[in-house]
C-alpha positions in Angstrom: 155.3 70.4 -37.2 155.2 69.8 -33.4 155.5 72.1 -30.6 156.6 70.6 -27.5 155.5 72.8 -23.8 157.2 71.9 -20.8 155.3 73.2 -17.8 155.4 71.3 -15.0 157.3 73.8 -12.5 155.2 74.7 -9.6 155.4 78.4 -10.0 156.6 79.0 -6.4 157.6 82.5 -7.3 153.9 83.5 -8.3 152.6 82.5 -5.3 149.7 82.7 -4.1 148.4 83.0 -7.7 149.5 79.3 -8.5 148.2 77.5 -5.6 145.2 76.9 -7.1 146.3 77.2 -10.8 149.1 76.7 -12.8 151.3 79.7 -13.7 150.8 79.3 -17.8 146.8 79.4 -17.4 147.5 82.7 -15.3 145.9 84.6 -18.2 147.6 87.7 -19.4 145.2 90.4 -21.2 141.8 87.5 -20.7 144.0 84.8 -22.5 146.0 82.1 -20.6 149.8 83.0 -20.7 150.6 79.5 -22.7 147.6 80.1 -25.1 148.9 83.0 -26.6 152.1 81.8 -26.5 151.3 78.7 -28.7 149.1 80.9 -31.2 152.1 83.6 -31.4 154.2 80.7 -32.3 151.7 79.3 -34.7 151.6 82.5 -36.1 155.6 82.8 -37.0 156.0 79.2 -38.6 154.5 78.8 -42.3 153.9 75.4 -41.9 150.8 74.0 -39.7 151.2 72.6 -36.1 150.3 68.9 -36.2 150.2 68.7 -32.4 150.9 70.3 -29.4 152.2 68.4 -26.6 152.1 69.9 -22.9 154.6 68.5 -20.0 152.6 68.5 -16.8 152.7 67.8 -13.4 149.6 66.4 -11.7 147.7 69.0 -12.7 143.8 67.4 -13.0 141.4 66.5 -15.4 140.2 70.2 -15.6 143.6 71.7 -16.4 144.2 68.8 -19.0 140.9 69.4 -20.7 142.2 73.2 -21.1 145.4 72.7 -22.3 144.2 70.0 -25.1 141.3 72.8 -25.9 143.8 75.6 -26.4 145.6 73.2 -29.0 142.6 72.9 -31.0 142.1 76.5 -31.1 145.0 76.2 -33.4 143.4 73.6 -35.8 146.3 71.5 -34.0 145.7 67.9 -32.0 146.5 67.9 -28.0 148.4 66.1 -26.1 149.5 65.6 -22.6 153.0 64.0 -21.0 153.9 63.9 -18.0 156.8 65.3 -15.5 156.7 63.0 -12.1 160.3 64.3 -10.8 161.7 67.9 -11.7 165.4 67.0 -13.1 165.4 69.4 -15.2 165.1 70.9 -18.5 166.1 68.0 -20.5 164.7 65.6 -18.5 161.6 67.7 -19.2 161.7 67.4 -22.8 162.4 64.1 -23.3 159.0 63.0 -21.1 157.7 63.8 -24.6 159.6 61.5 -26.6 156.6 60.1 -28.3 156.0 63.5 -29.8 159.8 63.9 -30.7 159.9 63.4 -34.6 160.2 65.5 -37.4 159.9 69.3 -37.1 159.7 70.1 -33.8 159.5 73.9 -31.5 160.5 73.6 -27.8 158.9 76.2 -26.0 158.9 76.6 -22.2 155.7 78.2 -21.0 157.3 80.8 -18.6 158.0 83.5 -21.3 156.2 85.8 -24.0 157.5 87.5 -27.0 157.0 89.7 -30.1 158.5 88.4 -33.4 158.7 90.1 -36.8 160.3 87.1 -38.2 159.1 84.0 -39.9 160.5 80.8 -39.0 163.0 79.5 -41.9 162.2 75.5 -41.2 164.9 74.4 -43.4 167.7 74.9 -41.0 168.8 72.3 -39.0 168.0 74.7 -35.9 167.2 77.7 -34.7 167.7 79.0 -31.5 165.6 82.0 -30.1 167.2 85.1 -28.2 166.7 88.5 -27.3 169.2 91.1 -27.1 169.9 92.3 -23.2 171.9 95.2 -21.7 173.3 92.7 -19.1 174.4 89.0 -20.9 175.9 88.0 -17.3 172.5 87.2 -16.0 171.3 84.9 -18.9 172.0 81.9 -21.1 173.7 83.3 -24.1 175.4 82.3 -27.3 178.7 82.7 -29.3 178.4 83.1 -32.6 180.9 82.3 -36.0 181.6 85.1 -38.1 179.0 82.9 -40.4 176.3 84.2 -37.9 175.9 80.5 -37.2 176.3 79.8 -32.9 179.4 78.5 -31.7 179.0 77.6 -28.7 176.4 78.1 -25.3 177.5 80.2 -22.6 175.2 80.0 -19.4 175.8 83.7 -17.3 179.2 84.4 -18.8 181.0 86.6 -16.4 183.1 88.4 -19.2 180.9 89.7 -22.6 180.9 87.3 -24.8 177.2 88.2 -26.7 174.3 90.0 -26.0 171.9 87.3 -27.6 170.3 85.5 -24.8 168.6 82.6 -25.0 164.7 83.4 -24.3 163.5 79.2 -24.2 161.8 78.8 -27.3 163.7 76.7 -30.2 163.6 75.0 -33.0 164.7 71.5 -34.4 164.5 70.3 -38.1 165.0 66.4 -36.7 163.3 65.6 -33.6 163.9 62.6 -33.3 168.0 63.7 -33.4 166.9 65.5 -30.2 165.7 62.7 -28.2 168.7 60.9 -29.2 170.8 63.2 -27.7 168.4 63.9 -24.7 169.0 60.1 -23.9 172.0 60.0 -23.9 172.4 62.5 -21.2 170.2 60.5 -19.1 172.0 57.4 -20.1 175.0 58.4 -19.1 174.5 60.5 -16.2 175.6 63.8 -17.7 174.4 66.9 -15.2 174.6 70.2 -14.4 175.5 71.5 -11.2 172.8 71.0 -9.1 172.1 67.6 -10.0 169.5 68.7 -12.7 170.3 66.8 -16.6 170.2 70.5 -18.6 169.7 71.2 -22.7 172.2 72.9 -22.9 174.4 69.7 -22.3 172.4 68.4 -25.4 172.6 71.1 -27.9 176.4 71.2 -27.6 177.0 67.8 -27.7 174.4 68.5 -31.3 176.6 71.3 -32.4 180.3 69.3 -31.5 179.0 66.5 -34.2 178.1 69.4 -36.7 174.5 70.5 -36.1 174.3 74.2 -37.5 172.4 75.9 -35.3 171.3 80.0 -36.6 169.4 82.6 -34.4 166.4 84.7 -34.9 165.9 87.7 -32.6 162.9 88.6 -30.9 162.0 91.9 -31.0 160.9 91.9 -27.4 160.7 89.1 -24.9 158.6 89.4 -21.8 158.8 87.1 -19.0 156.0 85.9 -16.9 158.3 84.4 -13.5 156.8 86.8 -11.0 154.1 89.3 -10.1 156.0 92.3 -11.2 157.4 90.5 -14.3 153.6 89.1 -15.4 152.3 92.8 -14.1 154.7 94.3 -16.9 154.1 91.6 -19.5 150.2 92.6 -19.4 151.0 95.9 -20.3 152.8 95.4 -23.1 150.7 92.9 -24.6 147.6 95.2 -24.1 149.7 97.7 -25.8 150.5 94.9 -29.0 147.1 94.3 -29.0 145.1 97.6 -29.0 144.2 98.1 -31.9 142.0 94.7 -32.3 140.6 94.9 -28.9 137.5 97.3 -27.6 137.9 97.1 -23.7 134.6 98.6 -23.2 132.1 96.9 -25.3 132.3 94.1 -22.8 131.4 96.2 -19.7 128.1 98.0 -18.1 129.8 101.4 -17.5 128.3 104.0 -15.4 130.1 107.2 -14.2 133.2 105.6 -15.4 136.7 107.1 -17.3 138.6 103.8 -19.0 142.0 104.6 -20.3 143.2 102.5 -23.1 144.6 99.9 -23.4 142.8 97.8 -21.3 140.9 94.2 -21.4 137.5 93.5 -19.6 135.7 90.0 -19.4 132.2 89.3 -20.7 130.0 91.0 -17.3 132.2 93.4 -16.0 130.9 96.1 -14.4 132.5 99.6 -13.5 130.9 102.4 -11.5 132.0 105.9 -10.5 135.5 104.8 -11.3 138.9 105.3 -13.3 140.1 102.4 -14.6 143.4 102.4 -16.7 145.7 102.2 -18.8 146.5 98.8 -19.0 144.3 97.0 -16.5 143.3 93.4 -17.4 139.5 92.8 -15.7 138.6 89.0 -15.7 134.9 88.1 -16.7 131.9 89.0 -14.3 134.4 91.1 -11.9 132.9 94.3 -10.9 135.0 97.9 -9.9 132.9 100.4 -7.4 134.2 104.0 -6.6 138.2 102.6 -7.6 141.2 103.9 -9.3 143.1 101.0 -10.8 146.2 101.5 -13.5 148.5 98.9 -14.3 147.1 95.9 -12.5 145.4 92.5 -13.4 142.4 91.3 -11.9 141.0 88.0 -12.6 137.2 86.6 -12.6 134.5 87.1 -10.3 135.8 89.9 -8.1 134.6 92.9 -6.3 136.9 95.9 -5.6 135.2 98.8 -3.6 136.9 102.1 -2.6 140.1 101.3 -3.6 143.3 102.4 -5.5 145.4 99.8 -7.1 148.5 99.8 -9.2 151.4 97.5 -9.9 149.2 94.9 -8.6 147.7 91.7 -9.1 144.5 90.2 -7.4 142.9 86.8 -8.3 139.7 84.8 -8.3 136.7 85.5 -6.4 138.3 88.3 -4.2 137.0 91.2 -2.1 139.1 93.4 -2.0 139.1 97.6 -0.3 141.8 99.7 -0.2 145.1 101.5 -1.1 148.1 99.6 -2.9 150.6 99.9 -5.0 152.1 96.0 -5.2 149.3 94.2 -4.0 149.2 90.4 -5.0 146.7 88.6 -3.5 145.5 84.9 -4.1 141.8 83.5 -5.0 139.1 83.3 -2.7 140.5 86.3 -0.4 139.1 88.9 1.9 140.8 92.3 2.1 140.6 95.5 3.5 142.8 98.1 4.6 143.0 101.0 6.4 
């Protein structure tokens, strides 16, 4: 089995964090956001991942290197395709078409989830949603009374299901996929604003009698902005506090930590409160602070401040009050 990561998007909207990274290395609880999204998925299929194929902009040598590591992590081979013009999500896809063959996940790298289901490979598909309050903001779908989806309905204005789709699917015959794929591009077939969309694709698959089921997440957490990835580290530190020891990593002196939290090989906090879930990147240090819900990446120094609802980078000095800071690498800041 393949899975197939589309990530080329620039991350405007979790800006400044991605101007000097891209959004699915941000990391989320010390691991990159697409890291733990490929092992979670690893973890819900039964069969091994052959490969894991990443769609990327012109990221670097350094970001490649990453992104073919976190594939071996998963005793899995890496690969890297390329996106040179964003038109879309099927567009997107089909830059892997090498890699499209046989059992195949799509996953875009944008969202997080928590499954208690294992992945039934014998279907033809499987599409992956989460049950919302409010379906007209979402992709959803229509299902049969056989449970089986009948059609793709993208921000329906009138209920029609409270499944929506969360971006992660499955596909028994990959190579079925880039067929259809192709033929979008072949024949022009868009969505409104010019962009060639999946959806298009898995209707035209479920017109010529492609049986496509559902599994429901049991949470889906999305990682589009600072508030959104802000939220999504607490919940993870939550899934994951029972297997992780936040202070066994840190020199603490005159310190309170709150579980959950994560800390980096080298932190160091002093005559501080830090917590609950605060992510602290490797060798970043915490002097007379409060902090609660906020990430902080590597290498930075936070004196005299309190922080929550925020999210500070790389190599930052930072002093003062906040409650929805977000603040880019490399910074300076201090306020009144």
């Amino acid at each position: 089995m393949k899975i197939i990561v589309p990530m080329a998007g620039m991350g405007k909207r979790m800006r400044p964090h991605t101007l000097t990274v891209p959004k699915p290395l941000i990391p989320i609880a010390g691991k990159p956001i697409v890291k733990r999204l490929v092992e979670d998925i690893a973890k819900v299929c039964d069969e091994k991942i052959d490969e894991v194929a990443f769609i990327i902009g012109d990221f670097g040598d350094e970001v490649e290197q990453t992104l073919i590591g976190i594939a071996e992590t998963i005793g899995a081979k890496g690969s890297i395709c390329y996106q040179r013009e964003a038109l879309g999500t099927a567009h997107a896809i089909l830059c892997a078409q090498d890699y499209l063959e046989g059992k195949v996940v799509v996953a875009f790298a944008d969202t997080l989830f928590k499954a208690n289901f294992k992945l039934d490979d014998s279907q033809d598909g499987i599409i992956w949603t989460s049950k919302v309050d409010d379906p007209s903001a979402f992709g959803v779908v229509k299902l049969g009374e056989n449970g089986t989806v009948e059609a793709f309905v993208e921000k329906p204005e009138q209920f029609i299901s409270d499944q929506a789709i969360i971006g992660i699917y499955y596909f028994k015959d990959g190579e079925y996929l880039r067929t259809e794929l192709q033929y979008l591009i072949d024949n022009d077939v868009r969505i409104k604003g010019g962009e060639f969309g999946l959806t298009d694709a898995l209707e035209n698959m479920n017109n010529k009698g492609i049986s496509f089921s559902i599994e429901t997440v049991s949470e889906w957490l999305d990682c589009g902005n600072k508030n959104a990835t802000v939220y999504t580290n607490q919940r993870v530190l939550e899934f994951i506090k029972d297997e992780n020891s936040s202070s066994s990593n840190a020199a603490l002196n005159n310190s309170q930590i709150i579980e959950p939290c994560y800390f980096g090989e080298g932190v160091v906090v002093e005559n501080s409160t830090v917590g609950p879930h605060v992510s602290l990147g490797a060798g970043t240090e915490i002097f007379g602070s409060k902090i609660e819900n906020t990430i902080i990446q590597s290498n930075s120094v936070i004196t005299d401040s309190e922080l929550s609802n925020s999210m500070i980078g790389n190599f930052v000095s930072f002093t003062g009050k906040s409650s929805d800071a977000s603040i880019g690498d490399y910074s300076q800041m201090k306020l009144n």
